[in-house]
C-alpha positions, 0 to 999 in steps of 0.5 A: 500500500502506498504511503498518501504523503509520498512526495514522488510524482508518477506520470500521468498517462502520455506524459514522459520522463525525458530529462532535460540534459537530452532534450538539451543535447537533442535540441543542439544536435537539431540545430548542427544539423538545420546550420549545416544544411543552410551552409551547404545551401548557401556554398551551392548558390556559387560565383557572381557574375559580372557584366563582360568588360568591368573591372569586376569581371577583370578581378574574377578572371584573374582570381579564377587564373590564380586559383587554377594555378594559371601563373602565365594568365594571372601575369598576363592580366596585370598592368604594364606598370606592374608588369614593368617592375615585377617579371614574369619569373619573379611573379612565378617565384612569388606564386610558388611561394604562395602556392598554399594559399590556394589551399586555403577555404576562403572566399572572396565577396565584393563589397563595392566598385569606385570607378573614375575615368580609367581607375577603378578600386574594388572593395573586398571582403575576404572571409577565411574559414578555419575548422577544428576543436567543435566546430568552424571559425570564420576571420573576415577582413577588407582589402581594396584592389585598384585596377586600370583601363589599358589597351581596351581591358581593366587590368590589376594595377598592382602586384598581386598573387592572388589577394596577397601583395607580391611585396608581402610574400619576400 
């Protein structure tokens, strides 16, 4: 016979004895699961496109050259200003040095464009992507790129390999 003072409560009836701790570890395994779906959505939307001819397009194509380790095409969208002072085998010296940034999970997003005349700067956010321990960081910073209307095409107006100035990599 139970005692009528007895301070444990029974279930009702449909009603159970989860404890909190996994509802607490349940509802984070949810939300892991619901932030890598929308990171993996957000990673297919894939590369902007710009319009053929703009200082933006310029910037892609030269970044898609650096990326695919395409030293001769990344050099050859560089201007003659750039490419008076930096030759062809030192920019390939600086590329192999810089060879693991390429490695690096990164992404670069253009904030803004200021166009005068035959000068343009492009605004860029560079988002750099770590994982380890529980879970992934991300390290933002801004860069600016300066690009100049040359023989009928923007060309990069100073000497980059990839977002890293040339003069950063010695």
């Amino acid at each position: 016979m139970e005692h009528p003072t007895s301070s444990v409560a029974e279930p009702t009836p449909g009603q159970s004895r989860v404890p909190k701790a996994v509802l607490l570890v349940g509802g984070a395994i949810v939300a892991l699961i619901a932030l890598g779906l929308v990171a993996v959505l957000v990673a297919q939307k894939g590369p902007a496109t710009y319009a053929p001819g703009s200082p933006e397009a310029a910037f892609q194509a030269f970044y898609r050259a650096y990326e695919a380790g395409d030293v001769d095409g990344a050099y050859g969208l560089l201007s003659s200003a750039v490419t008076g002072q930096l030759t062809l085998a030192e920019y390939r010296r600086s590329d192999s040095e810089m060879a693991w940034e390429r490695d690096q999970d990164r992404r670069v997003v253009l904030v803004g464009a200021d166009l005068t005349g035959d000068r343009a700067n492009l605004r860029l956010r560079i988002d750099q992507f770590s994982t380890g321990g529980l879970g992934a960081e991300r390290y933002s910073y801004d860069r600016t790129v300066r690009l100049v209307w040359e023989a009928g095409a923007w060309l990069i107006d100073e000497p980059i390999v990839g977002i890293v100035n040339v003069a950063q990599v010695h």
